[in-house]
C-alpha atoms as an extended CHARMM CRD file, in Angstrom:
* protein
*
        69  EXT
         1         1  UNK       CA             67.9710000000       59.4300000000       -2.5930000000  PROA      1               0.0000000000
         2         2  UNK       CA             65.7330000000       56.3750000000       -1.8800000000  PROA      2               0.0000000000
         3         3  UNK       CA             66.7300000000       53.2250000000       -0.3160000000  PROA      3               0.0000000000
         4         4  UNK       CA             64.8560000000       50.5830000000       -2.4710000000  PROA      4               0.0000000000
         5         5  UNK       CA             64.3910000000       48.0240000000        0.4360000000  PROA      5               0.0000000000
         6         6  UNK       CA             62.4140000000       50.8450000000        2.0850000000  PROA      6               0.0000000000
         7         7  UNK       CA             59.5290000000       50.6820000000       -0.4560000000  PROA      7               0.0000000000
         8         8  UNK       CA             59.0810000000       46.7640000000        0.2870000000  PROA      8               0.0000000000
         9         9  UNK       CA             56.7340000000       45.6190000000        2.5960000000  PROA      9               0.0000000000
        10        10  UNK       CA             57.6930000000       43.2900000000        5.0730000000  PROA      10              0.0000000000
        11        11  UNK       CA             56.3180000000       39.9160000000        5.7220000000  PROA      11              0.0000000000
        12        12  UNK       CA             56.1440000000       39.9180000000        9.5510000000  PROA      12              0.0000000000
        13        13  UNK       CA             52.7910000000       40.0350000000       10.9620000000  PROA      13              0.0000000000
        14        14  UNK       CA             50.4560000000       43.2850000000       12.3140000000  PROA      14              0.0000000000
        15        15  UNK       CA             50.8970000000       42.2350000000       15.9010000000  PROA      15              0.0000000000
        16        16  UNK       CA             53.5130000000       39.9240000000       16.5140000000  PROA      16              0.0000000000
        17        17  UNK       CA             51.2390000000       39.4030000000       19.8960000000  PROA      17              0.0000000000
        18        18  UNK       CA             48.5330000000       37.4320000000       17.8550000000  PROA      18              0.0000000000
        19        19  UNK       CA             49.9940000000       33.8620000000       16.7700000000  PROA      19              0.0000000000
        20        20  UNK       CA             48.1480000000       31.0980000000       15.2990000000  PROA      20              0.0000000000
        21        21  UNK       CA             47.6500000000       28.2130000000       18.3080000000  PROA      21              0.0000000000
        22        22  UNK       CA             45.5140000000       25.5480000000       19.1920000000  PROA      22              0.0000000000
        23        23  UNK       CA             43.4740000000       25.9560000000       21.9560000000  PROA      23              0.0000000000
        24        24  UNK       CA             43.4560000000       22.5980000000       23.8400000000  PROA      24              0.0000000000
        25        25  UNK       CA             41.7580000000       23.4170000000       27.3560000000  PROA      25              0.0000000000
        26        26  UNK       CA             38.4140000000       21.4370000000       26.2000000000  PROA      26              0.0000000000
        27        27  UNK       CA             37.8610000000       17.7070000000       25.0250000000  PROA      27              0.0000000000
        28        28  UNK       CA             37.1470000000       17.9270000000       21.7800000000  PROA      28              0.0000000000
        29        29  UNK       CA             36.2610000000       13.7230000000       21.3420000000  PROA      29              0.0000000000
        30        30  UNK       CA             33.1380000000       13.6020000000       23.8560000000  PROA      30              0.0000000000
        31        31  UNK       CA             29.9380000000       15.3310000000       23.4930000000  PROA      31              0.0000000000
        32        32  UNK       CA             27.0950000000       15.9600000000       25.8100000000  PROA      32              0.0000000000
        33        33  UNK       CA             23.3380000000       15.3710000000       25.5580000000  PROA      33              0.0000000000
        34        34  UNK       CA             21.3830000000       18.6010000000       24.5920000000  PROA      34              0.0000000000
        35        35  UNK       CA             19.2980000000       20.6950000000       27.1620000000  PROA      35              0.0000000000
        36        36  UNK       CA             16.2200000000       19.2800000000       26.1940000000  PROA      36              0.0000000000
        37        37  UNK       CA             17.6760000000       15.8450000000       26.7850000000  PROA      37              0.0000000000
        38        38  UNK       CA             18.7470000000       16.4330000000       30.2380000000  PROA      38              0.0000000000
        39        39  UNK       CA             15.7630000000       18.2120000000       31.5420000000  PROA      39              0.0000000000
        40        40  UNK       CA             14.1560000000       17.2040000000       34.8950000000  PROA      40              0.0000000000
        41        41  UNK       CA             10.5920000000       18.3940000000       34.4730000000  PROA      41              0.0000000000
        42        42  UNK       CA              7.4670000000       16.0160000000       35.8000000000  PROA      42              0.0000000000
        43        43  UNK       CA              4.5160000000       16.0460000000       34.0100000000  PROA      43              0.0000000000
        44        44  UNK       CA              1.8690000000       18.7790000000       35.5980000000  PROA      44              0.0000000000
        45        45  UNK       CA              4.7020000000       20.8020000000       37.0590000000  PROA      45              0.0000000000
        46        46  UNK       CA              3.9640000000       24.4000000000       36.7720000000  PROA      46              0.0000000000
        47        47  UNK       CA              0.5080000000       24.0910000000       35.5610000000  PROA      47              0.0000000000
        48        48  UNK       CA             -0.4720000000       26.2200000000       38.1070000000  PROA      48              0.0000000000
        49        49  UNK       CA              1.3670000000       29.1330000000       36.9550000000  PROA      49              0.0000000000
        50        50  UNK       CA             -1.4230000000       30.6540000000       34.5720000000  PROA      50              0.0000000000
        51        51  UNK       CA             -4.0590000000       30.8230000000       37.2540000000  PROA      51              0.0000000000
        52        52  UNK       CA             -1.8090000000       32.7960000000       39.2950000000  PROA      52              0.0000000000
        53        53  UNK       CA             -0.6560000000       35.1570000000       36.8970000000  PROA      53              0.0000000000
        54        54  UNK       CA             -4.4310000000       35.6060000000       35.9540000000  PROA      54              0.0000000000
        55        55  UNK       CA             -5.1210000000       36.2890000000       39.4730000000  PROA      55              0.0000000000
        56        56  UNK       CA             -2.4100000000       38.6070000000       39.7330000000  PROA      56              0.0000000000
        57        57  UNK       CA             -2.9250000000       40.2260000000       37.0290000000  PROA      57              0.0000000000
        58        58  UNK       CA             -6.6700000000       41.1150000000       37.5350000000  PROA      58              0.0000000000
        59        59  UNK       CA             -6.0900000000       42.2750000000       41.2760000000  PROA      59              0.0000000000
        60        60  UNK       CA             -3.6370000000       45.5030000000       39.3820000000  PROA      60              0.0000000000
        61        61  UNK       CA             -6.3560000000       45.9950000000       36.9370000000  PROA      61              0.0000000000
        62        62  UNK       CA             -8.4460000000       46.4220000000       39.5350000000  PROA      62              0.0000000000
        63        63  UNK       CA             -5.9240000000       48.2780000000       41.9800000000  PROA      63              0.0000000000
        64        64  UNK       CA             -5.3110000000       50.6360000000       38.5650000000  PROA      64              0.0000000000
        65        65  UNK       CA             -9.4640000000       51.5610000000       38.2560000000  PROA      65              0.0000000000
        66        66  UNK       CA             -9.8320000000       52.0360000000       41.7780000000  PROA      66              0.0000000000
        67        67  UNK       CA             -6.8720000000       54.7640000000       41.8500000000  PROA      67              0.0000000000
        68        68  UNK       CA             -7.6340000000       56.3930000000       38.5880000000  PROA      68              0.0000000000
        69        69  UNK       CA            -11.4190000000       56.7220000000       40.0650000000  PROA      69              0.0000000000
């Protein structure tokens, strides 16, 4: 009628496919410095930034008002 073995789960794994490894393709003893340690910034670089945005930003305004009008 029924085979009793059938009812028994088995103990391989869902997906054969998917072993348990160790992934060894990075060096694991050294570590680097953190971005903020390795940055090359000067001090006053990009200061100017701002101005031009503001610049920028008011020449649209005023592009937008003269179009709308």
């Amino acid at each position: 009628m029924s085979d009793p073995s059938r009812d028994q789960p088995e103990q391989a794994p869902l997906n054969p496919a998917l072993k348990s490894r160790t992934d060894t393709t990075y060096d694991t003893e050294t570590s680097t410095p953190g971005p903020l340690e390795t940055t090359g910034a000067r001090e006053g670089q990009g200061e100017g930034w701002p101005v031009i945005w503001l610049v920028v930003t008011v020449i649209c305004v005023a592009l937008a008002i003269y179009f709308i009008l």
